[in-house]
C-alpha positions in Angstrom: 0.0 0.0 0.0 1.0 3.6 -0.8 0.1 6.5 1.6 0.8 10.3 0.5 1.2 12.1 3.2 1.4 15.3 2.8 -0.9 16.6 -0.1 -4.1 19.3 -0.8 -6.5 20.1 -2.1 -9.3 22.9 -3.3 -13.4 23.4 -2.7 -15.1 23.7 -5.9 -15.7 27.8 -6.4 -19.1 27.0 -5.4 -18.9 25.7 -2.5 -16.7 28.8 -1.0 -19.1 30.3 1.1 -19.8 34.2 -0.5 -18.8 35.9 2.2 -15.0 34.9 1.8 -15.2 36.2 -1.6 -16.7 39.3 -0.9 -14.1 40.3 1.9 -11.6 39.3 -0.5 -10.5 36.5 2.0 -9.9 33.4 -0.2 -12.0 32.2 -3.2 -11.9 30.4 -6.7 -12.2 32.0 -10.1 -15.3 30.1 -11.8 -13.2 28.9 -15.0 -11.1 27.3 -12.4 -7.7 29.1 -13.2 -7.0 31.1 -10.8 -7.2 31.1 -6.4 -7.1 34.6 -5.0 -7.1 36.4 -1.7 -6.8 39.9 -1.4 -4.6 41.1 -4.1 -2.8 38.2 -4.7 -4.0 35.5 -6.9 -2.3 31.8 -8.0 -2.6 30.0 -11.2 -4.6 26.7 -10.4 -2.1 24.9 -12.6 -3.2 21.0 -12.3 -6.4 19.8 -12.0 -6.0 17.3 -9.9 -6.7 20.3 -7.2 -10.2 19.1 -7.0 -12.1 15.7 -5.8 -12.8 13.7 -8.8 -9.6 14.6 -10.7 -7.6 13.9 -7.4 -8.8 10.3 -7.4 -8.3 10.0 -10.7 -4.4 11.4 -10.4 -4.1 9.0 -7.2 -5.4 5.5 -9.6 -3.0 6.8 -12.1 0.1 7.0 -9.9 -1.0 4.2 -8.0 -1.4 6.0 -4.7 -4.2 4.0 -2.5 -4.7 7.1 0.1 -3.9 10.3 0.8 -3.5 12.7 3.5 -5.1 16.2 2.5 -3.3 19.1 4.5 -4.8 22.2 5.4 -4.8 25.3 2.6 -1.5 27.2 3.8 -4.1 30.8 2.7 -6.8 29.8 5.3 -3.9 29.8 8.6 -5.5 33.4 8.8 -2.3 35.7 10.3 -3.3 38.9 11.0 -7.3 38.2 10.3 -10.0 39.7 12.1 -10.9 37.2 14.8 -14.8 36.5 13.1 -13.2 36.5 9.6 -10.6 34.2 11.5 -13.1 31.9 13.3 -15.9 31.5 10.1 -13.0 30.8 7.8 -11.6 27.6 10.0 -14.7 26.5 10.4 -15.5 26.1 6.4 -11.8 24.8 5.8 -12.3 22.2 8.7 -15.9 21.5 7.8 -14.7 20.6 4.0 -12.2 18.7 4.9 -14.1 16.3 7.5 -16.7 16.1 4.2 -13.5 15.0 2.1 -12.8 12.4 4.8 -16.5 11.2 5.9 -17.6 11.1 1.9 -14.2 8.6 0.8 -12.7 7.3 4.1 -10.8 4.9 2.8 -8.9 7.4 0.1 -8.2 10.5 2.4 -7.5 11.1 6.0 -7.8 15.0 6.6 -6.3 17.6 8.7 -7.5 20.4 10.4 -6.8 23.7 11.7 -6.4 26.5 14.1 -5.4 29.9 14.7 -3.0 30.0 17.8 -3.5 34.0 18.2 -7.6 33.1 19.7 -6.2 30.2 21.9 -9.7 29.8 23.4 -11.0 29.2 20.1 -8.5 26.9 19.0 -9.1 24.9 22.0 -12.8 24.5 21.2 -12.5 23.8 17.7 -10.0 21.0 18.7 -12.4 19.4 20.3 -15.4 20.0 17.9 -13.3 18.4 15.1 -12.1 15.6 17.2 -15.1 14.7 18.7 -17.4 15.9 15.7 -16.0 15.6 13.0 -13.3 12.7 13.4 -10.6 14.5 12.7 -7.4 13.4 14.1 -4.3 15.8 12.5 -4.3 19.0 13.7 -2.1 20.9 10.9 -0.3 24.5 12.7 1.1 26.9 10.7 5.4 27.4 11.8 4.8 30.8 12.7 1.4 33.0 14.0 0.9 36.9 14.3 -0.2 37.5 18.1 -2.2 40.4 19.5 0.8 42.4 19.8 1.9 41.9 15.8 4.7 39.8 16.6 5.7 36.8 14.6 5.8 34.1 17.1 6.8 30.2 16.1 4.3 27.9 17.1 6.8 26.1 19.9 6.8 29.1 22.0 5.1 29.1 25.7 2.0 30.9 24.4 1.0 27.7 22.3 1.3 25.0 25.1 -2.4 25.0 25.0 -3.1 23.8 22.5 -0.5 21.0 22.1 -2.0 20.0 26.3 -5.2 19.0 24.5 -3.5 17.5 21.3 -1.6 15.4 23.7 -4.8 14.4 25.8 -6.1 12.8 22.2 -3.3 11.5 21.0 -2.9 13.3 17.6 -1.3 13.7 14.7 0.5 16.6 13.7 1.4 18.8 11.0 3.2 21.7 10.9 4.0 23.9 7.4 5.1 27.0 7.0 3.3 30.1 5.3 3.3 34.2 4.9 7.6 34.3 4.8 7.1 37.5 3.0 4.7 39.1 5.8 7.6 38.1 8.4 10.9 38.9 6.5 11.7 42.5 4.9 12.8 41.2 1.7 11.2 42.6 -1.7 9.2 39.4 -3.1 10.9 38.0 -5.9 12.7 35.2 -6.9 10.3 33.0 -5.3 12.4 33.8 -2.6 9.9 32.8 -0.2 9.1 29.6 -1.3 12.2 28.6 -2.1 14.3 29.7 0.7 12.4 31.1 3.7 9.8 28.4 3.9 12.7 26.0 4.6 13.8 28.6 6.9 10.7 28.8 8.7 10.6 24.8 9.2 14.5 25.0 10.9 13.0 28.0 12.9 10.4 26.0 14.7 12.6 23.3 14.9 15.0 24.6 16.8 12.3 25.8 19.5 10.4 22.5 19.3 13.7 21.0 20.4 15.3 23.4 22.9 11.6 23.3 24.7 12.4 19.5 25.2 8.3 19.2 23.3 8.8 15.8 22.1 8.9 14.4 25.7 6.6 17.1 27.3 4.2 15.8 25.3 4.9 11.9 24.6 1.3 11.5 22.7 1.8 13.9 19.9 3.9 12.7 16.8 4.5 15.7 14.6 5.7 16.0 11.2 8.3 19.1 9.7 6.5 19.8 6.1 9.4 19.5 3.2 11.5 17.4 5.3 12.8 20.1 7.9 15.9 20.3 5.5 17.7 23.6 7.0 16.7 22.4 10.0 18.4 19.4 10.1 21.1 20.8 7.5 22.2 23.4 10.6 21.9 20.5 13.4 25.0 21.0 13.7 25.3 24.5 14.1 22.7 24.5 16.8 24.6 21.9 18.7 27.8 24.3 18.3 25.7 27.3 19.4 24.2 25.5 22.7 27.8 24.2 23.8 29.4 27.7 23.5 26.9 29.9 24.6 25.0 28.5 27.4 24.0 31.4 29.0 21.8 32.0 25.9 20.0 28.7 27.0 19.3 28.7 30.3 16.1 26.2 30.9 16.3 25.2 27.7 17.1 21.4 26.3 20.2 20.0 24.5 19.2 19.8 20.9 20.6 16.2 20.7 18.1 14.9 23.2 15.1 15.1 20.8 17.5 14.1 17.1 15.7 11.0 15.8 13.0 11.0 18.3 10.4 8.9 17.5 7.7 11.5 17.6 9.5 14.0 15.5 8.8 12.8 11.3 9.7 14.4 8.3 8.7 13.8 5.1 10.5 13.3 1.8 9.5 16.1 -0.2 13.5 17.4 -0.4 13.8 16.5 -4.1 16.6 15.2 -4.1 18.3 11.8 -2.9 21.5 13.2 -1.3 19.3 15.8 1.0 17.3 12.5 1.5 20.4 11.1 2.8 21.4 13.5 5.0 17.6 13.1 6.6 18.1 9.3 6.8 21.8 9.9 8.7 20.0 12.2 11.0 16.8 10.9 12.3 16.6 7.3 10.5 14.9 6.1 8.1 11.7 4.9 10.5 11.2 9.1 11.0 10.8 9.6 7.7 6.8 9.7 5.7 6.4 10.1 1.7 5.5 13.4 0.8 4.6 14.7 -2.5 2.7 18.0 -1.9 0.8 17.8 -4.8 -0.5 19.0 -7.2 1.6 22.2 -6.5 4.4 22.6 -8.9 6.7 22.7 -6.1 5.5 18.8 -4.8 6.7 15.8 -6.3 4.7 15.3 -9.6 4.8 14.6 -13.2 5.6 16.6 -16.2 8.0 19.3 -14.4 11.7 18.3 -15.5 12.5 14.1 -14.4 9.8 14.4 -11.8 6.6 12.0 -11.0 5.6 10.8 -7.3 8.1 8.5 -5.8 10.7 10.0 -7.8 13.7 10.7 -5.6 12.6 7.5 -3.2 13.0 5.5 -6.4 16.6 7.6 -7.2 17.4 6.9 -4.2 17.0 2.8 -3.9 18.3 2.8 -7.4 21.9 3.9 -6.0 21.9 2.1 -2.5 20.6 5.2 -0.3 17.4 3.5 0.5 16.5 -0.2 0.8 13.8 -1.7 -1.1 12.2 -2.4 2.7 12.6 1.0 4.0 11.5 2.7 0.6 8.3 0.9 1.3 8.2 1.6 4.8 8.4 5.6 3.9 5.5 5.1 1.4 3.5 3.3 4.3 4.6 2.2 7.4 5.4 4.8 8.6 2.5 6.8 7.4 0.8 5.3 9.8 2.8 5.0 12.8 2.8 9.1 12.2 -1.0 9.1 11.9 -1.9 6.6 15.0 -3.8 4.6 12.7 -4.5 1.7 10.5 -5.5 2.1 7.2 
């Protein structure tokens, strides 16, 4: 069996409620071409953004299930707390439909906005309790009340991740809005490209130090697009606690929580020698397939060599991986992440 792990997907334009599109907050271009929100809009550049031609991508690739992350757009930084609070509700709503309606082709995630911590809280348990949800997706970095960036691992966020760990979930965490945190003109796909990845080692690096693995033992959480600076700088951060321990005073040895068995990554690093360093790191039993699709930045066809499985496949081909643990990444693992059975 096959299990994608980290991938998306879009509402039909009709089925975004109106009042998104007229506050500009996220909607979908009838003809299908285009997702906007505000001012800035995104080509819709695969079909397979949407239910039927999903499955239809998943037969052809031979992918059995999928896990369908939250839209990165509906984290809502910096939102009006109603705007905020109706927004979450449709995302999570549509993606327990996606779930309920094909349970045995999608798991789905859910979200919440750590700036309205008693909200968050009581949409946890609404969408645990009500809606079956079990992956709680968290953005790497929220905009609190006093319009600071704040990573998700700080203080202010234990909360949340109390109640995660009284039901045992799943988690998620993906970063988003590089361009509202870092005064940098937005070009090159700079933000994507670069600060994303930066976000991930970010929130690493305070998920560690905070020692959250073992605080809370029930939660297994996954870095989006492999945690790759993250885990790149390891050994930096190591070099950084040893010589300046003043500056970590209360805080944990990084090396405490590397290869934890809580702490998963997945693959989408495209390419086999970043997939090696990953597999030296944390082992190969941390690791969960993820393609990201159909974004043109996730692991799919008709963009240079690339199709889903592509750098797993490199990688067995020149002795990185083992045919076992290659499977493994594409399902074991999956699950061992997700606390489930498929």
């Amino acid at each position: 069996m096959r299990i994608n792990a980290h991938g998306h997907i879009l509402p039909e334009p009709s089925q975004i409620p109106k009042f998104m599109k007229e506050k500009k907050l996220f909607w979908i271009d009838e003809d299908k071409k285009n997702m906007r929100q505000g001012n800035w809009s995104r080509p819709i550049s695969s079909p397979g953004f949407f239910l039927e031609e999903k499955i239809d991508w998943m037969k052809k690739n031979n992918i059995d299930h999928a896990v369908m992350l939250c839209l990165s757009q509906l984290y809502c930084n910096g939102w009006k707390k109603d705007d905020c609070i109706d927004s979450i509700t449709f995302q999570n709503n549509f993606n327990a439909s996606i779930q309920n309606d094909f349970p045995k082709t999608f798991t789905s995630g859910f979200v919440v906005q750590p700036l309205h911590i008693d909200h968050a809280l009581k949409e946890i348990e609404r969408c645990v309790n009500k809606l079956n949800l079990k992956l709680l997706c968290l953005p790497t970095h929220f905009l609190n009340s006093n319009n600071e960036w704040l990573s998700v691992a700080e203080n202010e966020v234990d909360p949340i991740f109390e109640l995660a760990n009284k039901y045992s979930l799943a988690i998620q965490i993906h970063p988003y809005d590089g361009e509202k945190m870092i005064s940098l003109k937005n070009k090159y796909w700079r933000f994507h490209l670069v600060w994303m990845m930066a976000q991930c080692a970010d929130t690493l690096h305070l998920f560690t130090l905070r020692n959250l693995p073992n605080k809370f033992p029930n939660l297994r959480t996954s870095f989006a697009h492999g945690g790759m600076l993250g885990l790149a700088s390891y050994g930096r951060r190591i070099q950084g606690y040893d010589g300046r321990p003043d500056l970590f005073e209360k805080l944990e040895d990084p090396r405490k929580t590397l290869g934890h068995k809580n702490l998963f990554f997945d693959t989408l690093v495209h390419d086999s020698h970043t997939l090696e360093l990953l597999k030296k790191r944390v082992g190969t039993s941390q690791l969960i397939m993820g393609l990201d699709d159909p974004y043109p930045l996730g692991e799919i066809e008709g963009i240079g060599t690339s199709y889903p499985g592509r750098v797993l496949d490199y990688a067995t081909e020149i002795g990185i991986l083992t045919e076992e643990e290659k499977n493994n990444i594409w399902y074991k693992n999956v699950i061992n992440w997700l606390g489930k059975k498929i």
